[in-house]
N, C-alpha and C positions, 0 to 999 in steps of 0.2 A: 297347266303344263309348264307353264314360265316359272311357276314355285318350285317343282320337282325339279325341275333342270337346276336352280338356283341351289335346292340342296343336296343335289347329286355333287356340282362341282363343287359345292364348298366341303365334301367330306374326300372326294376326289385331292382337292389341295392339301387336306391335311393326311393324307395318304404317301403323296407327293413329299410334303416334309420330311414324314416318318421313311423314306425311301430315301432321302438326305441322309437323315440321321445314321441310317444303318449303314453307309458308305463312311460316314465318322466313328462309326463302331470299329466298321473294318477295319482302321487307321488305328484305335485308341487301343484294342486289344493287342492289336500287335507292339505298340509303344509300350503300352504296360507288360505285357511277360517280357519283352526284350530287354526292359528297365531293372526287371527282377531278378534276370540270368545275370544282369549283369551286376546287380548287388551280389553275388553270390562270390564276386571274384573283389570285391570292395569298389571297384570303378565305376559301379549307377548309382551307390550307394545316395549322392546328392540329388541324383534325376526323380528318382522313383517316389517320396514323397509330391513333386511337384504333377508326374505323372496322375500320381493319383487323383491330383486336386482338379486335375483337366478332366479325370473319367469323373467326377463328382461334379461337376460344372457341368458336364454333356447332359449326366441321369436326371441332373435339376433343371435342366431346359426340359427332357422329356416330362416330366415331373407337371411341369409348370400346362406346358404345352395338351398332357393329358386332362387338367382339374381343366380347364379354360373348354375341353371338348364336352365334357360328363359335369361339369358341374361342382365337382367334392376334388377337395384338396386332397392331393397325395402329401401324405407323412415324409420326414426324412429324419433318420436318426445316428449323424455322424460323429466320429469320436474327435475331438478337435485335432489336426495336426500342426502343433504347437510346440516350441521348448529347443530343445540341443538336438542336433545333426541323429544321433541313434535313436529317440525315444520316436520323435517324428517318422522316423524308418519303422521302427517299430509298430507304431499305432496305425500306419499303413499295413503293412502286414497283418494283422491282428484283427483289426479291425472287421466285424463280421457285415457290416455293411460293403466294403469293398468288394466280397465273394458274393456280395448279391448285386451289384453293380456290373463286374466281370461277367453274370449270368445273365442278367437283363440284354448287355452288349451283344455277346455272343448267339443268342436267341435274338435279340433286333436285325440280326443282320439276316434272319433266316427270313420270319415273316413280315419283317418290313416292307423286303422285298418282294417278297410272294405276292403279300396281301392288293401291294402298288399295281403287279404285274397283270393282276386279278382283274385291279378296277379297271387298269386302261381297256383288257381286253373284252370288255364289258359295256363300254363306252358305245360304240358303234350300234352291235345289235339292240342293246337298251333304245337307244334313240329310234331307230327304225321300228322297232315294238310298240313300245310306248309311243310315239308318236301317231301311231294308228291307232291302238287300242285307249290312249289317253285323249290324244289330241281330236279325231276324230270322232270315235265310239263313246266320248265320253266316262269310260270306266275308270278304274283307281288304277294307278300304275302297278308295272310289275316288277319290271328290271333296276329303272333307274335307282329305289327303294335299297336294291344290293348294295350300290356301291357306299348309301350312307352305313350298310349294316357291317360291311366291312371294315370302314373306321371304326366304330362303337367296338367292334371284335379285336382288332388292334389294340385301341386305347385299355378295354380291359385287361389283355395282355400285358400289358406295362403296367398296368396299376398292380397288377398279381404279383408281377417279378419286383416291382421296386417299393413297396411296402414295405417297411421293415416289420421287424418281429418286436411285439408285444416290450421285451426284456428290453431292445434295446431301445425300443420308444422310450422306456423309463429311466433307461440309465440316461439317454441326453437330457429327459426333462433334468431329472437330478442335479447333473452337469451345466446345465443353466442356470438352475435354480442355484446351485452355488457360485457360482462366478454373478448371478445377481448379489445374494448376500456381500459376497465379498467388495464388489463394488458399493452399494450400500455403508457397509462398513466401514470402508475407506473415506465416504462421504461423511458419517456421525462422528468417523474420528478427525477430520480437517473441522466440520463444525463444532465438536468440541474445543478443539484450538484453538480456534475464532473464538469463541464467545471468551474462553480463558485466558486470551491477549483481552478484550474487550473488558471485561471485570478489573484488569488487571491496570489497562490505561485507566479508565475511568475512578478506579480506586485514589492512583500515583498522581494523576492530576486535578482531579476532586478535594475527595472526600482529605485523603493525604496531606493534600496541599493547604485545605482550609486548617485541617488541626496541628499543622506547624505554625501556621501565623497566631492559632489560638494560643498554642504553647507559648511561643514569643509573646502576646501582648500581655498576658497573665505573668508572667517573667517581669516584662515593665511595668506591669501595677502594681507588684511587689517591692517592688525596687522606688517606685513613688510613692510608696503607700504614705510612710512618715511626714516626708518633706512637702510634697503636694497631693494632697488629698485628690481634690478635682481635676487635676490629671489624673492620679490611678483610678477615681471613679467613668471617667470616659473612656480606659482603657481597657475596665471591664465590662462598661456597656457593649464597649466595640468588642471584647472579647466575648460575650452572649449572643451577637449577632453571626458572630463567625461560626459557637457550636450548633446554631439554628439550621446554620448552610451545610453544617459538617454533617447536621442530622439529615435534612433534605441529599444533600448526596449521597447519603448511604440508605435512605430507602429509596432513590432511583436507582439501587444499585442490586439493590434487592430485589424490585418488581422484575429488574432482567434478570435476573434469578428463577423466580417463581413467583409470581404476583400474590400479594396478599389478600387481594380481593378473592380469589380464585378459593381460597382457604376462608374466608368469610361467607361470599353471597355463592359460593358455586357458579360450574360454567354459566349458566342462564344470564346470573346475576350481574357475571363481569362483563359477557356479551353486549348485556344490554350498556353497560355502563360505557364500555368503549363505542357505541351506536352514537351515541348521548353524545360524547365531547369529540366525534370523528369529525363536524361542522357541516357534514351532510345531513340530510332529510332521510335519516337510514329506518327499515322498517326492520324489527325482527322477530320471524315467527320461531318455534322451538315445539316439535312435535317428538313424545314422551318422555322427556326430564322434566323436571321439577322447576320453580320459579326460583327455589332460593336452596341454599347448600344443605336445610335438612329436610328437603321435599323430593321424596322422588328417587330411583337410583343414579350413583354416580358412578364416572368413567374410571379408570386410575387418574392417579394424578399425573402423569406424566403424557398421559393424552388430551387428558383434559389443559395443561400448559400449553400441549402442540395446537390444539385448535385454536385457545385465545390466543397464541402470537400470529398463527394462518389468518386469522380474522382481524387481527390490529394492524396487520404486515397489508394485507388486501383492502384495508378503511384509510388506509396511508396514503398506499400508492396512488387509491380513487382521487384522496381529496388533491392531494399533492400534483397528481401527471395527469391524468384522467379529464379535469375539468368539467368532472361530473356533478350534480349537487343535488343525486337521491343515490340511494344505494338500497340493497335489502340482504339481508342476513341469514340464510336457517341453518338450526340443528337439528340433525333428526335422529333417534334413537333406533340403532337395526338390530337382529338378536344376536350379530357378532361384531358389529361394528358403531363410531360413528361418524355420519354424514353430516360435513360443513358443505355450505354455498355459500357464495359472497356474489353477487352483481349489481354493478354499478351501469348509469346510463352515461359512460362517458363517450370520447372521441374512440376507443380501443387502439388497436396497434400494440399490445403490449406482444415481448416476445415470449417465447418458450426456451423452455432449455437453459443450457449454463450461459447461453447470451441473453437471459431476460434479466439481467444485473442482480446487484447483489443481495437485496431484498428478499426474489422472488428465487433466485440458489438457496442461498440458508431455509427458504419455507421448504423448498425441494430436499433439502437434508434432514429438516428435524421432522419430514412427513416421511424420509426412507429409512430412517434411524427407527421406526417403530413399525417397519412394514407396512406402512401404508403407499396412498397411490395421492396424486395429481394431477388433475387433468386444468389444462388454462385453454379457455376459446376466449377469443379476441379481436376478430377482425376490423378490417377499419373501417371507422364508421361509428364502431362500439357494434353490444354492449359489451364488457367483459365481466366473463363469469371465470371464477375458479371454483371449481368441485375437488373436496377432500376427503377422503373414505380412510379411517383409521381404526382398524382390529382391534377389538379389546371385549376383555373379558364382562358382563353386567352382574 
């Protein structure tokens, strides 16, 4: 009997609430047509957007308030209101979610109340019923059972009214899905920029730097050639050591380019080679690719690039911050994708997001610049794992 009473009153309270809400319906429909008359003469003009936003805040508490009773998320599929003073008026009006918002309100205020008025007057004789026929007799209750069946009857009601329709389910995903792209976008093109200052330093202070002073000392051993021999001969020893450097910078200049390993041994191959000189005890398994670049299907290249830098960027940070000194590595081939892991037994504590430094931003761009995903766990303590999932064609 202590159970049924317990789940009478907890559908009872949510009853209660929805008997709230409908008193804020009262309030919110009236705000919003008032809001609307008065766009009509230009002087709500700036309210009625914001009005909106408040009956959209109300429907997504109900919203929330119903998945939390039943179990299954209610959908919602709003048109952004966004941009200059008219379009924002506009997509308020317009917007076919708002005329189901306005109906959901105006219906909440009927059987919100009803349903409320239901349970309370059901309270009494339940308890005297059931408390004989349950508490006593032993038998299954009868009464108290309503009041839970009354919310379940509520909450469906809301979930019927505040559903959106199919169409508009897909136009927000769509609407998402681009304002993802678009942000993505914005991110491949700042990474882009980065790495083209980065080539660009590295060129001008390098590679640059070294074949001026070559140019200059080949000048002077031209110019000693005659008169002192053994001077212009150490001026072109020193001048052979310089284009040595000049060559070594410009194929570090290159590997941040695109790795030439990557074009020789394939991913597997470089994998393991960057395992090899990370100074950890790194293990790395590789489940359907090949060992070496003509075994096996390959990724494109431009994914195959994003993994070996996710994988050199995440052997870095281990050896570097981490103060780990094993790691383990895999690739795993999926029939649209592929899956990197990288984890390390360090201290963890790395962060997420654009505040997880510079490092782990740029992995985060050059994995949304080809539609993939990133997932970093990390707590502290360790271990930290990053998982990378990248679309591509086999």
């Amino acid at each position: 009997m202590r159970e049924v009473i317990k789940e009478a009153a907890r559908a009872w309270l949510q009853l209660t609430i929805g008997a709230a809400i409908s008193l804020l319906c009262y309030l919110m429909v009236g705000v919003v047509l008032f809001t609307a008359c008065l766009t009509l003469t230009v002087i709500g003009a700036g309210v009625l957007p914001e009005s909106v936003l408040l009956l959209r805040r109300l429907a997504g508490w109900e919203r929330r308030r119903t998945a939390a009773w039943t179990g299954t998320p209610v959908p919602e599929a709003y048109l952004p209101l966004e941009g200059p003073l008219p379009a924002r008026v506009r997509t308020a009006v317009t917007d076919p979610e708002t005329r189901h918002d306005l109906l959901w309100a105006a219906a909440q205020l009927l059987y919100g109340s009803v349903l409320w008025y239901l349970s309370l007057v059901l309270w009494v004789p339940a308890l005297l019923v059931d408390g004989v026929w349950t508490g006593l007799a032993g038998r299954r209750p009868v009464l108290l059972p309503l009041i839970g069946r009354l919310a379940g009857l509520a909450a469906d009601w809301s979930r019927t009214l505040l559903t959106p329709a199919p169409s508009a389910v897909r136009d927000a995903a769509l609407a998402a899905r681009v304002e993802q792209l678009t942000a993505t976008r914005a991110g491949a093109i700042a990474a882009h920029g980065a790495e083209l200052r980065r080539i660009e330093r590295d060129l001008h202070d390098g590679a640059q730097a070294r074949l001026v002073a070559l140019s200059m000392r080949i000048g002077l051993a031209r110019r000693a050639y005659d008169s002192d021999p053994a001077t212009a001969r150490k001026l072109l020893d020193d001048a052979q050591t310089q284009a040595e450097e000049a060559l070594a910078e410009l194929r570090h200049v290159v590997r941040g380019i695109h790795p030439p390993i990557l074009t020789d041994r394939g991913l597997t191959g470089a994998v393991r080679a960057l395992a090899a000189s990370s100074g950890l005890e790194a293990e790395v398994s590789v489940t359907g690719l090949g060992d070496h670049a003509q075994e096996g299907p390959r990724a494109p290249a431009a994914v195959e690039a994003a993994a070996y830098f996710v994988v050199a960027e995440a052997l870095t940070n281990a050896a570097k911050h981490s103060g780990a000194d094993r790691a383990s590595v895999s690739l795993a081939r999926e029939p649209a994708a592929l899956r990197v892991r990288v984890r390390d037994e360090g201290r963890g504590g790395a962060e997420a997001g654009e505040s997880g430094g510079s490092g782990l931003t740029g992995m985060r761009r050059r994995v949304a610049a080809l539609d993939g995903t990133v997932r970093l766990t990390s707590p502290e303590g360790g271990p930290t794992v990053i998982e990378v999932e990248l679309p591509c064609v086999w």
